[in-house]
C-alpha positions in Angstrom: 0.0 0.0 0.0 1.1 3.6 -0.5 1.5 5.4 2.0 0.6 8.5 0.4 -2.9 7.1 -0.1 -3.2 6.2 3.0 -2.9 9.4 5.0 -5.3 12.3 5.7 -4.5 15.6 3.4 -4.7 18.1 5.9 -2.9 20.6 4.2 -5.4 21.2 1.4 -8.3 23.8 1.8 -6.8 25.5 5.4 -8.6 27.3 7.1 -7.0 30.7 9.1 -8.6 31.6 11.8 -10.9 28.4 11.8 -13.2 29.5 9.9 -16.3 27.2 9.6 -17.3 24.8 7.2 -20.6 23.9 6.7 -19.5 20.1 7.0 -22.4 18.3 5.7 -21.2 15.8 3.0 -17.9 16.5 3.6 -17.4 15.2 6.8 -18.8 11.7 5.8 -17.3 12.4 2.2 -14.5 9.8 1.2 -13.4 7.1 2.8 -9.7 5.9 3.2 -8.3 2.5 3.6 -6.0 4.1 6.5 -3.8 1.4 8.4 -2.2 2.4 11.6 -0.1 -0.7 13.4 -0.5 1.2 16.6 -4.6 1.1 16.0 -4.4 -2.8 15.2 -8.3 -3.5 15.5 -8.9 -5.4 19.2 -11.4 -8.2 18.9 -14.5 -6.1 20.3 -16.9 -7.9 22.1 -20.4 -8.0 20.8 -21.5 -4.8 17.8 -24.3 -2.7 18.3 -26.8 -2.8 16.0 -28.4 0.2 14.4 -31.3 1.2 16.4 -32.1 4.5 14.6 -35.4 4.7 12.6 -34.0 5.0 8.8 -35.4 7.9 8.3 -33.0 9.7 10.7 -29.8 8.7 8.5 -31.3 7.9 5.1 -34.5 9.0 4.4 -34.8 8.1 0.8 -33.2 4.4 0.6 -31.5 3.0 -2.5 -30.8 -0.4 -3.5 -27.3 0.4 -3.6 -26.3 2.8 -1.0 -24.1 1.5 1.5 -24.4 2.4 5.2 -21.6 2.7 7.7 -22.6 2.0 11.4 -22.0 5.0 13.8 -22.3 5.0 17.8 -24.7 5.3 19.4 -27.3 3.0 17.1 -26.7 5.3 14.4 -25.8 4.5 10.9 -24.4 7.3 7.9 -25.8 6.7 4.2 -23.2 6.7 1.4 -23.2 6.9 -2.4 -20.3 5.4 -4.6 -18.9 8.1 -7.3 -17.3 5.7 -9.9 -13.8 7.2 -11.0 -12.4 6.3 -13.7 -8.3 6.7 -12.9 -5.9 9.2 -13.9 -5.1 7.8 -17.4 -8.7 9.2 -18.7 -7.6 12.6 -18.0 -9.0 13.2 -14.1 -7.0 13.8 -11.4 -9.3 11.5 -8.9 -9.1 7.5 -8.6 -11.3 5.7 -5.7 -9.6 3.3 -3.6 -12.7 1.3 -3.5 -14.0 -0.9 -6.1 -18.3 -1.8 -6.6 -19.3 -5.0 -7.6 -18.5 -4.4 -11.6 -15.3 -4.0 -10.7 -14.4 0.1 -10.9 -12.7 2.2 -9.0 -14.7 4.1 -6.8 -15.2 6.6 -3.7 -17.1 6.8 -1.3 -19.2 9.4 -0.4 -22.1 11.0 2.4 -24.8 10.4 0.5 -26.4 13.7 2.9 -25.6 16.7 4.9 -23.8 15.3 8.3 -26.9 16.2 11.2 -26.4 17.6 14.3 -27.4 14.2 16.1 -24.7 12.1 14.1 -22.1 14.6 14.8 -23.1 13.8 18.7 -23.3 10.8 18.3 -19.8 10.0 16.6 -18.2 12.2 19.8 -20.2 10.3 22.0 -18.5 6.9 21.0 -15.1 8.6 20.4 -15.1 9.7 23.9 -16.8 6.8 25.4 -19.7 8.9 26.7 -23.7 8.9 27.2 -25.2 8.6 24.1 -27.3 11.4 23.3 -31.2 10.5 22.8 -31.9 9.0 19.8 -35.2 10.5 19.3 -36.6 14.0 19.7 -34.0 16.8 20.2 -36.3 18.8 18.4 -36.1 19.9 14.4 -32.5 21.3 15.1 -31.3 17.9 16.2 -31.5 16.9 12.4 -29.9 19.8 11.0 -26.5 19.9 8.9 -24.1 20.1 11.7 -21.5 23.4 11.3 -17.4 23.3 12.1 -14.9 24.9 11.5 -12.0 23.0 9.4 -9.8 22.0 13.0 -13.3 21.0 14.1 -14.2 18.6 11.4 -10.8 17.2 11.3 -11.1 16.1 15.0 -14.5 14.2 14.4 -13.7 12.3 11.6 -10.6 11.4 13.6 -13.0 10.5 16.6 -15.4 8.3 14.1 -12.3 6.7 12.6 -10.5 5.7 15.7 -14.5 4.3 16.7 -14.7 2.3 13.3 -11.1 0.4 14.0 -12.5 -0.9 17.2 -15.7 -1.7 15.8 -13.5 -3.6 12.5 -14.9 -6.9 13.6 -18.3 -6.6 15.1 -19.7 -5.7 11.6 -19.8 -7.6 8.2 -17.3 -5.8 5.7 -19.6 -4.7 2.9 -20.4 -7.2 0.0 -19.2 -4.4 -3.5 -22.0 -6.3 -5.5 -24.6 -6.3 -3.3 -27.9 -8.7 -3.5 -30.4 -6.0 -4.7 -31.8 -6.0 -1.3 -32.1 -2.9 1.0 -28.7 -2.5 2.5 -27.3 -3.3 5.8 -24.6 -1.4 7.6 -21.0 -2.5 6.8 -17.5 -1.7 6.8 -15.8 -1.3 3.9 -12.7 -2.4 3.1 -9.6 -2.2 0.7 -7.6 -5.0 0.0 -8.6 -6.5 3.3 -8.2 -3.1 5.7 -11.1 -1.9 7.2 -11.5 1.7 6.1 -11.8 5.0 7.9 -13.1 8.3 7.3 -11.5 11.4 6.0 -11.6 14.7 4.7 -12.4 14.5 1.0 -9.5 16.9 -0.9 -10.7 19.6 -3.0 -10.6 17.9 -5.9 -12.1 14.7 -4.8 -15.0 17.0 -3.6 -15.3 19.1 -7.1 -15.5 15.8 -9.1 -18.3 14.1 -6.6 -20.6 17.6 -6.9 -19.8 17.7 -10.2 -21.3 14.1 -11.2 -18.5 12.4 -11.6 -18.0 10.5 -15.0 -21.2 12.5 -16.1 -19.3 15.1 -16.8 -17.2 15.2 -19.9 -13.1 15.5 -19.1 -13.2 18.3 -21.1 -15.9 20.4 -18.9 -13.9 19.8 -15.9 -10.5 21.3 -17.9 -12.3 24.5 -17.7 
């Protein structure tokens, strides 16, 4: 594996003075088959299963999103952007693969919510879960942070998701048609982690991906 792959870009898209993001999909955005030996999953004990009604993480289900557990019964909805490698003129190449075989990465499918943002600090710290219900209408609004912010929770979530590495199924790439299940994801046998999605990565997922000619995005 490449180490350059492998590691969080943190020096793309700085932020002085912390300014903050509206994190939403980009929290959740791409995620990155990230091996630490120091964070060697443990064997953890027995999962938790997503408790969550769906329509709190992924309120209009498709056959082929894939859901990544969080804490706390939660579970984050994400879409894969099929990439097509650098040779066909983009700059972007998914570390992933789907069940026909491509490249691809993987991305929040929605804005990140105020009660998975808790939740994900809630298991990073090892606290009370916060309520799973109510919370009001605010509760399910995008959460905002700055850039130092964001980096620290998807930090958090991945250090959660090693532990977690095998209390959950890794994620079948060709699916069965039925309505997904959560899953980690993995890369040529790691269990993935979450990170920032660099600029680019980012412009090509809003974009549409290979819907868009090579040409349009030379402009």
């Amino acid at each position: 594996m490449q180490a350059e792959q492998r590691s969080v870009d943190q020096d793309r898209d700085p932020a002085p003075g912390r300014r903050p993001w509206p994190v939403g999909r980009i929290v959740a955005a791409v995620l990155l088959a990230w091996v630490i030996a120091a964070l060697a999953p443990p064997q953890a004990a027995a999962g938790p299963s997503v408790s969550w009604d769906a329509a709190l993480y992924n309120p209009r289900p498709a056959p082929d999103d894939w859901l990544l557990p969080l804490p706390c019964g939660g579970a984050l909805a994400l879409r894969t952007v099929a990439t097509p490698g650098a040779e066909a003129g983009y700059a972007v190449s998914g570390t992933f693969t789907d069940g026909a075989g491509t490249a691809v990465l993987l991305v929040g499918k929605y804005e990140l919510t105020r009660r998975q943002a808790q939740a994900i600090r809630a298991g990073a710290a090892g606290s009370t879960c916060p309520p799973s219900e109510g919370g009001g209408p605010e509760a399910d609004h995008p959460a905002v942070l700055d850039w130092v912010e964001a980096i620290g929770l998807a930090d958090g979530y991945s250090r959660w998701l090693i532990g977690q590495a095998s209390a959950w199924p890794v994620c079948d790439p060709g699916g069965s048609g039925a309505a997904p299940a959560p899953c980690l994801p993995s890369a040529d046998g790691v269990p993935a982690t979450v990170r920032l999605p660099s600029s680019l990565e980012w412009e090509y997922a809003a974009r549409g991906g290979l819907a868009v000619g090579v040409e349009v995005f030379a402009r």
